[in-house]
C-alpha positions as semicolon CSV with decimal commas, in nm:
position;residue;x (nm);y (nm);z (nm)
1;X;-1,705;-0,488;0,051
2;X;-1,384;-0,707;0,032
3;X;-1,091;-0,586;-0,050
4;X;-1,207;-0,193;-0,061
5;X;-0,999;-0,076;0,156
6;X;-0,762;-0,389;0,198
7;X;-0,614;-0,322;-0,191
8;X;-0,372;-0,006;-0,156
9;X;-0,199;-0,263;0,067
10;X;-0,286;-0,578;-0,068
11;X;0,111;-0,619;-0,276
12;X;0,310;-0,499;0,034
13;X;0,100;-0,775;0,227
14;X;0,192;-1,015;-0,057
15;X;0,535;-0,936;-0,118
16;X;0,667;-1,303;-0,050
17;X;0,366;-1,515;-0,194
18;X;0,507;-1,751;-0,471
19;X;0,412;-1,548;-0,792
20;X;0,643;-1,715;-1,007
21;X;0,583;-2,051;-0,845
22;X;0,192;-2,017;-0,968
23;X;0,298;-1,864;-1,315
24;X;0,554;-2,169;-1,352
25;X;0,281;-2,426;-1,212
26;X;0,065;-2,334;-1,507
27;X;0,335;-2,312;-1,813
28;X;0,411;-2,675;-1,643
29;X;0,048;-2,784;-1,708
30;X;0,039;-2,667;-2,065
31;X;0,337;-2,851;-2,180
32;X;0,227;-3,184;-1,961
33;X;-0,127;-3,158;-2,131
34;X;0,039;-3,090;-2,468
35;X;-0,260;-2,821;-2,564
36;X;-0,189;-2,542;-2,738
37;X;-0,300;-2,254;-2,543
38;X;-0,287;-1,903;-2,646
39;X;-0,601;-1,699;-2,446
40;X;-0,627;-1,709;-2,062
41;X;-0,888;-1,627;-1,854
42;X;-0,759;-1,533;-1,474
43;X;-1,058;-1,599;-1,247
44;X;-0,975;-1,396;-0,894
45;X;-0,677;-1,189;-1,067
46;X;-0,611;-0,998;-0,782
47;X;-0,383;-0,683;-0,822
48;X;-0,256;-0,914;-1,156
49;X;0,066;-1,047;-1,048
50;X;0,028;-1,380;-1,192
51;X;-0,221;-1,232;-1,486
52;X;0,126;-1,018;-1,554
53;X;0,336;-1,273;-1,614
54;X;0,117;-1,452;-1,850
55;X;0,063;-1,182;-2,085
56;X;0,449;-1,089;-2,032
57;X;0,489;-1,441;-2,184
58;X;0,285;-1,357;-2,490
59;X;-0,028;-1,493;-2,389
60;X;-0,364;-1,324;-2,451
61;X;-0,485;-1,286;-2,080
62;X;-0,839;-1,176;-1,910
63;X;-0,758;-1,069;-1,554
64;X;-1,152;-1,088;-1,385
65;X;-1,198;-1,031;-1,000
66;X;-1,518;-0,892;-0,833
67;X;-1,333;-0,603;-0,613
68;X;-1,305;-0,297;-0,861
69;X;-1,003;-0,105;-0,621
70;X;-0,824;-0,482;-0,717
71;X;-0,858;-0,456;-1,039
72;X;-0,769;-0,062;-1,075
73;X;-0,447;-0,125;-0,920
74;X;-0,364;-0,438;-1,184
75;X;-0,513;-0,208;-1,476
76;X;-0,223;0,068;-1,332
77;X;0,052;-0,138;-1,273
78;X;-0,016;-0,309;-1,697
79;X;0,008;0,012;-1,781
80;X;0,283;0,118;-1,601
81;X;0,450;-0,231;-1,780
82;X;0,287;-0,181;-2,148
83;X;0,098;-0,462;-2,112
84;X;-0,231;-0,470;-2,284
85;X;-0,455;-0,698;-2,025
86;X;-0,866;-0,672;-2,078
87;X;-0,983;-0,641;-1,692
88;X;-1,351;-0,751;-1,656
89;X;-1,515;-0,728;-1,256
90;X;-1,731;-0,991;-1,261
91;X;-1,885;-1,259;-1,006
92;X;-1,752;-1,576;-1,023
93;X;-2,074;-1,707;-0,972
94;X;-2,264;-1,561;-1,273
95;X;-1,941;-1,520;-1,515
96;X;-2,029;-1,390;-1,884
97;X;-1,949;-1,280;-2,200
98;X;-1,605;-1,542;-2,239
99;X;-1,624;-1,815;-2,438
100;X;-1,393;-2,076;-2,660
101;X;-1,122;-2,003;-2,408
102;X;-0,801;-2,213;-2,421
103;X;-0,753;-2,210;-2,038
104;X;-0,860;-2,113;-1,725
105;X;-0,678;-2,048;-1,331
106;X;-0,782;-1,941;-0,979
107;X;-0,519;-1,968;-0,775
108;X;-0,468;-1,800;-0,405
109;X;-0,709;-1,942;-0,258
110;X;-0,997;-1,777;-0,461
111;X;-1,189;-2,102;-0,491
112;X;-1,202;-2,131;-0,114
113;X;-1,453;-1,848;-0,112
114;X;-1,712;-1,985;-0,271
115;X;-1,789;-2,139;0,106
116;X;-2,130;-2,311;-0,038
117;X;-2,145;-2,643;-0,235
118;X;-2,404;-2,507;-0,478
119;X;-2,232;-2,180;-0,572
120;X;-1,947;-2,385;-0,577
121;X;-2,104;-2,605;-0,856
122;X;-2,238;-2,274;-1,029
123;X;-1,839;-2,177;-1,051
124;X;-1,731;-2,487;-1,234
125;X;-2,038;-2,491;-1,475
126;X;-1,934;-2,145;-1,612
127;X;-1,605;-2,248;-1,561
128;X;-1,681;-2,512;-1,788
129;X;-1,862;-2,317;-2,046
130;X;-1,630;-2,044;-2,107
131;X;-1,422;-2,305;-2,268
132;X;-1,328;-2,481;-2,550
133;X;-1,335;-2,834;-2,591
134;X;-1,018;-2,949;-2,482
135;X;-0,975;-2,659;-2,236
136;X;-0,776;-2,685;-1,912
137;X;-0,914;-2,571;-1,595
138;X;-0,652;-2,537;-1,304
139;X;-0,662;-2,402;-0,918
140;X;-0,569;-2,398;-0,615
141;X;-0,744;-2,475;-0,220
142;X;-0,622;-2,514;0,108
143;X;-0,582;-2,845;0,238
144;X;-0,827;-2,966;0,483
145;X;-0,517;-3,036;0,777
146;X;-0,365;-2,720;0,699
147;X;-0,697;-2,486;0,741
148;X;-0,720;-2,747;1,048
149;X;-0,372;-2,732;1,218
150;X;-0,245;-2,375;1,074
151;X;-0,558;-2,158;1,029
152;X;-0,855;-2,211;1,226
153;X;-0,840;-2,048;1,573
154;X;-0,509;-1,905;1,485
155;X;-0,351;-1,535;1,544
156;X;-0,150;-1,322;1,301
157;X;-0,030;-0,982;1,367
158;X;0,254;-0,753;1,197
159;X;0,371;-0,356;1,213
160;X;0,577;-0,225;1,003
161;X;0,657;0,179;1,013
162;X;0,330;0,300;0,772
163;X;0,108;-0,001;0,866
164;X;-0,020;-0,302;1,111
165;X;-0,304;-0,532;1,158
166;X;-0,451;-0,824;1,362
167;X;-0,619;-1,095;1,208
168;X;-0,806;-1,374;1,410
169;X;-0,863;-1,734;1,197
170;X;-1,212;-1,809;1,358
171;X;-1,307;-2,167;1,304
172;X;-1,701;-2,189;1,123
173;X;-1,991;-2,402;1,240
174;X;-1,839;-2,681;0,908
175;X;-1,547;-2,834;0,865
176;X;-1,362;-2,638;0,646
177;X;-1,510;-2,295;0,732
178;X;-1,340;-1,991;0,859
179;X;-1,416;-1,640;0,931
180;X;-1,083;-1,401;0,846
181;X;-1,152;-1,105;1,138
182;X;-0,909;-0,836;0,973
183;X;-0,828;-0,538;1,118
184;X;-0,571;-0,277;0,971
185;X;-0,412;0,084;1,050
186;X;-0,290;0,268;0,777
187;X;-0,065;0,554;0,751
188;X;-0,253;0,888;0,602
189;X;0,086;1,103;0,747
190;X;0,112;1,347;1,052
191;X;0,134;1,032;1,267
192;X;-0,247;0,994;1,212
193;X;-0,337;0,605;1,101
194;X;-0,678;0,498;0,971
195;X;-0,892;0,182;1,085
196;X;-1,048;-0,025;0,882
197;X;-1,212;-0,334;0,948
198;X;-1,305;-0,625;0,717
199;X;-1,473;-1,016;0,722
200;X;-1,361;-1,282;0,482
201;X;-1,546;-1,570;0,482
202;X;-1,400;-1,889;0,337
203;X;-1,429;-2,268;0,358
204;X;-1,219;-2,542;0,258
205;X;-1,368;-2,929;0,107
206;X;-1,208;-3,280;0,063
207;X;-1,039;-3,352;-0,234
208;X;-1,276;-3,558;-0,337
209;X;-1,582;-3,329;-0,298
210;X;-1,408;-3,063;-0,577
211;X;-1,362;-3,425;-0,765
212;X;-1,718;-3,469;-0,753
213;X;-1,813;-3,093;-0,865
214;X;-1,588;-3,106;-1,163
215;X;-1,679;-3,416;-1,292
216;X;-2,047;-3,320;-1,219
217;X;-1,960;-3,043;-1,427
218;X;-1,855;-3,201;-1,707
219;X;-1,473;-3,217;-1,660
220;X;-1,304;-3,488;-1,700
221;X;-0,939;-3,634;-1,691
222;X;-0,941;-3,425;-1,304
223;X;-0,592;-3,461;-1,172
224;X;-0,418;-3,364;-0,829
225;X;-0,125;-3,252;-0,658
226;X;-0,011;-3,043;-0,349
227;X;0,217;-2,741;-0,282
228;X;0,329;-2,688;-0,667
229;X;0,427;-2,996;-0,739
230;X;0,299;-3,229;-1,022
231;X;0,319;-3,569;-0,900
232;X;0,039;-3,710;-0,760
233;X;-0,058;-3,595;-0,425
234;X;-0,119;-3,922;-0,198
235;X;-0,381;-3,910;0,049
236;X;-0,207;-3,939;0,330
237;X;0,024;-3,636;0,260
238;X;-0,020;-3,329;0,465
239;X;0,014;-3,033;0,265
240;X;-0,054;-2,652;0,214
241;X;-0,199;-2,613;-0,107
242;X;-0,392;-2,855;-0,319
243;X;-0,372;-2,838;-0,708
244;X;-0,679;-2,950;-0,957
245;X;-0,628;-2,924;-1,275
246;X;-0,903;-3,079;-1,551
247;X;-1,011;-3,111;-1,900
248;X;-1,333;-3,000;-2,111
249;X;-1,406;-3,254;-2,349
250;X;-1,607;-3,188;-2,657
């Protein structure tokens, strides 16, 4: 299972990624849509970092992500902050038991994987119905070029004193795909390390396929931009991250 193993290790891995950059990027949606928003839903939550920062901000926050060991660490470290955060571990895919929600995210890459069209579509449906009318919807995917140029067939390694890994970026039979070969050793003391071993599976679409899913949907007003910005992301741009962000009409 993803992430079983992966989690104790998961923040250390993620010390530099742009929390606050994601937690700003969505307080700078709210005030550009002019909605009033006050509950949040958090779809891929993580460990919580960015569901943290929400409720810190006096929002009334769901954190839901389908690895429980993710979702035990962000239920520790609320606690630890006196946070009170309702953690759900659900499937994306078949999401229940939300509804009349002022807004929901997915950033990190969480949308990339949902690697077929279909499942993809099933995402954005529930997406759509655990909503109210007038709800914002916002996430994040990689770029096409970048999975293209910076991931696919690429090799990442680090090794710090309690931990390393290897990770090979395998390139899929579709444009888009990739297969994430992980492999980690971790520190149990007396200079003994375990192995473990996992497969992540993602795959990236054109802008205008997601376009097409929201819309079919039933968002509307579906707007774009890359790498955290809000201006409007031209198609010619190369960039790391694209940002969708839509409304549910009533």
């Amino acid at each position: 299972m993803l992430y079983q193993n992966l989690a104790h290790l998961y923040d250390r891995l993620m010390e530099h990624a742009p929390y606050d950059q994601w937690y700003e990027f969505t307080e700078s949606i709210i005030k550009r849509e002019s909605q009033e928003v006050n509950s949040i839903v958090d779809l891929g939550c993580g460990t919580g970092e960015v569901t943290l920062k929400l409720a810190k901000a006096g929002y009334n926050v769901v954190g839901i992500d389908y690895s429980q060991e993710m979702l035990a660490h962000a239920a520790e470290k609320a606690q630890q902050e006196k946070q009170s955060i309702t953690w759900l571990k659900q499937d994306l895919r078949s999401l229940e038991g939300l509804s009349n929600v002022d807004l929901a995210i997915s950033y990190c890459d969480v949308i990339n994987y949902i690697p077929e069209k279909a499942d993809l579509q099933k995402v954005f449906s529930n997406v759509w119905e655990l909503l109210k009318p007038g709800g914002i919807f916002i996430f994040d995917v990689h770029d096409l070029g970048y999975v293209k140029t910076s991931l696919q067939g690429k090799t990442f390694a680090d090794v710090d004193d309690d931990y390393s890994y290897i990770w090979f970026c395998d390139q899929g039979d579709y444009e888009g795909e990739m297969y994430h070969h992980l492999t980690f050793y971790s520190s149990i003391g007396d200079n003994k390390f375990l192995r473990f071993d996992e497969l992540h599976h993602q795959r990236t679409f054109s802008k205008e396929v997601y376009e097409q899913l929201l819309e079919a949907a039933g968002f509307q007003t579906v707007k774009t931009s890359c790498d955290f910005s809000l201006k409007k992301m031209k198609d010619n741009k190369s960039a790391e991250r694209i940002f969708f962000w839509s409304v549910k009409k009533g």
